[in-house]
C-alpha positions, 0 to 999 in steps of 0.5 A: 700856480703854487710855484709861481706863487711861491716865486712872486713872494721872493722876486721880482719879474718884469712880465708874469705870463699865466695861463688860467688853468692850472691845477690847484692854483690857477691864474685867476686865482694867482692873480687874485692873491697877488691883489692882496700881497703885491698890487705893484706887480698886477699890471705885470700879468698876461693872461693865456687861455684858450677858454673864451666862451665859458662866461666865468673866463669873459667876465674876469677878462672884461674886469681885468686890464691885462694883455691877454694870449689866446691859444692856439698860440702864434710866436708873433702875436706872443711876440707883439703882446708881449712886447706891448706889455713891457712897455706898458 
């Protein structure tokens, strides 16, 4: 997470694909720091997870109009979302 961080401070990206949990700075808290410092690129993020029961998860995945990856992850759906996801 702090990596990528660091690299949406320099870059730009046509897709950030995240997984929402990372250690130190997960992808929800990636996602949130973003807000603040790059708004233009929220749209850009996708979620992987394969936490879809604990009610911290839902609740930002209900919030948010990202695409999301649920694991375990099939190369077609990765695929699909993906590629709906650019052209949104």
């Amino acid at each position: 997470g702090e990596e990528a961080w660091n690299w949406l401070q320099r870059e730009e990206f046509d897709l950030v694909v995240t997984d929402l949990r990372m250690p130190k700075l997960d992808g929800r808290m990636l996602y949130e720091r973003t807000v603040e410092s790059r708004p233009e690129l929220l749209r850009r993020f996708v979620f992987s997870t394969g936490d879809v029961i604990h009610p911290d998860t839902v609740q930002f995945l209900e919030q948010v109009p990202n695409r999301i990856l649920t694991k375990p992850l099939q190369p077609e759906t990765v695929r699909r979302i993906l590629s709906r996801a650019l052209e949104g």
